[in-house]
C-alpha beads as a LAMMPS data file, in Angstrom:
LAMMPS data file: protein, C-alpha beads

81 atoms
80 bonds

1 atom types
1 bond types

-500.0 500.0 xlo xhi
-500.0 500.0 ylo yhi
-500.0 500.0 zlo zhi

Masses

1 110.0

Atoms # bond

1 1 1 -71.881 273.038 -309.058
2 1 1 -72.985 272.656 -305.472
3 1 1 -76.799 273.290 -304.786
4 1 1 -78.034 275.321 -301.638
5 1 1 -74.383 276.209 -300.441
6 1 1 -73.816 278.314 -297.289
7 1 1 -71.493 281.418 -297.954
8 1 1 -70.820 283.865 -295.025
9 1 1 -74.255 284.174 -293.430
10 1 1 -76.158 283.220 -296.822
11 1 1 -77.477 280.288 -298.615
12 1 1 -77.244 280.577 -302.233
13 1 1 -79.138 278.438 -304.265
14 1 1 -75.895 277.329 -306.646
15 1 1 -72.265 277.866 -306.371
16 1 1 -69.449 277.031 -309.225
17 1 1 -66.402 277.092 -307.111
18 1 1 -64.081 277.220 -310.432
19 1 1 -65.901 279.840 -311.895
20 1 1 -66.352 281.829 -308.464
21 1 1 -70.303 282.059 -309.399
22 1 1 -73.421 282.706 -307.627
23 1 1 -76.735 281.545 -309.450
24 1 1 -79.460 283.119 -307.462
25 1 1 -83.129 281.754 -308.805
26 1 1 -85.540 284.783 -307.381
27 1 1 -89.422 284.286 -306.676
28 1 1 -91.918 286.872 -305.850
29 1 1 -90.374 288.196 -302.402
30 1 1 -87.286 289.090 -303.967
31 1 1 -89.729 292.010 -305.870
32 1 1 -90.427 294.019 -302.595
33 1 1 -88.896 296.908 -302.123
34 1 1 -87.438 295.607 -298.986
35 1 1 -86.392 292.093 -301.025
36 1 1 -84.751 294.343 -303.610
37 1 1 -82.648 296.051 -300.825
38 1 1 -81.813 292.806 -298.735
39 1 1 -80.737 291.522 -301.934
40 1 1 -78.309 294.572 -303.088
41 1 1 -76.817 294.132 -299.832
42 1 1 -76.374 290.129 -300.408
43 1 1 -74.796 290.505 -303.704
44 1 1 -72.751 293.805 -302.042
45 1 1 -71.598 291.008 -299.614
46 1 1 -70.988 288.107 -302.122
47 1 1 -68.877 290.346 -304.702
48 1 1 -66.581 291.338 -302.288
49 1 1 -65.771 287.704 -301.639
50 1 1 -64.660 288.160 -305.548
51 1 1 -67.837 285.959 -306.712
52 1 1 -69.728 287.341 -309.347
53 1 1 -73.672 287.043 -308.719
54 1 1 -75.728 285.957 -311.484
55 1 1 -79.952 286.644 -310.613
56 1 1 -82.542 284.967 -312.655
57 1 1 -86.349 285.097 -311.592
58 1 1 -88.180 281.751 -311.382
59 1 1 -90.632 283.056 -314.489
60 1 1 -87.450 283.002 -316.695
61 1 1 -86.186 279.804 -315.370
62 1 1 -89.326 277.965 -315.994
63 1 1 -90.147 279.863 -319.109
64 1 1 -87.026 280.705 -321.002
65 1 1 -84.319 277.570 -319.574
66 1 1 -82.577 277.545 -322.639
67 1 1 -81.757 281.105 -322.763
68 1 1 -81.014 280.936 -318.685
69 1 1 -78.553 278.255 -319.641
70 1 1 -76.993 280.148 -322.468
71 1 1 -76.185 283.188 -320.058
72 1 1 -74.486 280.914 -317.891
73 1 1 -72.770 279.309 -321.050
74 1 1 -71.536 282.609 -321.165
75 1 1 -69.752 283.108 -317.334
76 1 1 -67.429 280.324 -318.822
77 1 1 -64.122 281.655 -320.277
78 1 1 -63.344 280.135 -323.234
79 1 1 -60.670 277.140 -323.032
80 1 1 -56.890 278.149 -323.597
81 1 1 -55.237 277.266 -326.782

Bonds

1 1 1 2
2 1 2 3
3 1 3 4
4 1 4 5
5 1 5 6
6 1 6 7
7 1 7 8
8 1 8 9
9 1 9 10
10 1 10 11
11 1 11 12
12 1 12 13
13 1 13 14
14 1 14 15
15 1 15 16
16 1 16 17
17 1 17 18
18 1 18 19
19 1 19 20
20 1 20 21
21 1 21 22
22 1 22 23
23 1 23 24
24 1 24 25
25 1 25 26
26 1 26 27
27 1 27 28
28 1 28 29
29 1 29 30
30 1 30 31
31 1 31 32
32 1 32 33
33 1 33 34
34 1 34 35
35 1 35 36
36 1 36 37
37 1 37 38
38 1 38 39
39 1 39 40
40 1 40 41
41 1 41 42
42 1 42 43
43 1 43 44
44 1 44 45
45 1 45 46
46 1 46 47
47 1 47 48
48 1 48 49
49 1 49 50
50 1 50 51
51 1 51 52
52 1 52 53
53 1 53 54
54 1 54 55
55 1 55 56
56 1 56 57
57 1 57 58
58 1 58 59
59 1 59 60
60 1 60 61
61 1 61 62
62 1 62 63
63 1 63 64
64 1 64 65
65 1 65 66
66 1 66 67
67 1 67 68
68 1 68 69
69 1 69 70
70 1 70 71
71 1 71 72
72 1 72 73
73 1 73 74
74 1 74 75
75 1 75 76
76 1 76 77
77 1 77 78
78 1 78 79
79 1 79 80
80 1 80 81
């Protein structure tokens, strides 16, 4: 997992490269009506790169990690037999 990695014209905060993910971690100014649209666009941008974008706000990082990291748990395919 890379931190702060530049896609296109975008720094995302983490990128799996095997997984093809996009962890976003969103403060206050992603809230605005005009963060909100910047932001559809972004992920608009991302998917069609075939990455899938995964947005958590900062409140549910810092309050709720465990169940942040068990949605990510869940991006991962399961293992072949």
């Amino acid at each position: 997992v890379l931190r702060q990695r530049p896609i296109d014209n975008f720094i995302v905060d983490f990128y799996c490269a095997a997984l093809l993910l996009v962890i976003e971690i969103d403060g206050e100014s992603h809230f605005t009506e005009q963060g909100k649209l910047y932001d559809a666009e972004r992920t608009a941008i991302l998917e069609g790169y075939g990455l899938k974008v995964v947005r958590f706000t900062n409140v549910e990082v810092l309050q709720s990690f465990e169940g942040v990291c068990g949605e990510l748990l869940g991006q991962i395919p399961p293992s072949p037999p």
